[in-house]
C-alpha positions as CSV (number, residue, x, y, z in Angstrom):
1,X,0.0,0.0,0.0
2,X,1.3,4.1,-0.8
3,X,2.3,6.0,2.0
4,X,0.6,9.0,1.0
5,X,3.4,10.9,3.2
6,X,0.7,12.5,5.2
7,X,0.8,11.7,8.8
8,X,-2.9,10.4,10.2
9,X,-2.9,12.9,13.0
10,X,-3.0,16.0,9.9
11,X,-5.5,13.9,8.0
12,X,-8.9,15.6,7.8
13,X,-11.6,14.0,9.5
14,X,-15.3,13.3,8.2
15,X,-18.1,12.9,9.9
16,X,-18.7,10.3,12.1
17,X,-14.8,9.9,12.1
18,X,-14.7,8.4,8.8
19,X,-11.8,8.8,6.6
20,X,-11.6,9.3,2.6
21,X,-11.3,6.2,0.4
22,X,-10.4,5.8,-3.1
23,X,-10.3,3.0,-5.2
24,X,-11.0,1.8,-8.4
25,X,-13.8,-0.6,-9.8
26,X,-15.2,-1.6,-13.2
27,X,-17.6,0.8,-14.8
28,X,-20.5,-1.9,-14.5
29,X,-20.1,-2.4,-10.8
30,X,-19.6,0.8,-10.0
31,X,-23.3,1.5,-11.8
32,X,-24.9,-2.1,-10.2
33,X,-23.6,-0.4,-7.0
34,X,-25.1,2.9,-7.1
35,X,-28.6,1.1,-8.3
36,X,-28.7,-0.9,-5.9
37,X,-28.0,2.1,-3.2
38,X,-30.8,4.2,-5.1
39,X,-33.2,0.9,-4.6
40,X,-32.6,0.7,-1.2
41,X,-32.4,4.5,-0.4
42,X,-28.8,4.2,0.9
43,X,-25.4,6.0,0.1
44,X,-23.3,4.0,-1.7
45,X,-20.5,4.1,0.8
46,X,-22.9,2.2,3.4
47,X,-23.3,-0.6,1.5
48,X,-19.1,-0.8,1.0
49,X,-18.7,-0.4,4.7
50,X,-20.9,-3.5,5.3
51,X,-19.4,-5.5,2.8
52,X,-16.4,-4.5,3.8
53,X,-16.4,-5.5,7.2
54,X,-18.5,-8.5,6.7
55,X,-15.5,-9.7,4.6
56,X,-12.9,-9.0,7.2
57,X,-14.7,-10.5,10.0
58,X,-14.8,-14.0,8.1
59,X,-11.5,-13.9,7.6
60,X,-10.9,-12.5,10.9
61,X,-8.5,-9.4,10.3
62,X,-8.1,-7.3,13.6
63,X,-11.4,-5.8,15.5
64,X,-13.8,-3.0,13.8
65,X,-16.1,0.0,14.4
């Protein structure tokens, strides 16, 4: 993974204490995604952070939330 050079303690918070993530997926996901969030009146971002952490919990990597 980059080290952006930025130290964590001058990165700016968002609400909630959540932190800015890019990344890059395949034009048709990215739009299944973003319908599926519009279906179920939810940001896009949500749905990530449950997947996200679902995945990690299976495979057990450190603690969460």
């Amino acid at each position: 993974m980059a080290d952006t050079g930025v130290p964590a303690s001058k990165v700016r918070q968002r609400k909630g204490g959540m932190r800015q993530l890019l990344l890059q997926m395949k034009p048709q996901t990215i739009d299944r995604l973003k319908a599926a969030a519009a279906d179920e009146d939810r940001h896009v971002y949500e749905i990530v952070q449950e997947l996200v952490e679902e995945y990690l919990d299976q495979k057990s990597f450190g603690s969460h939330r």
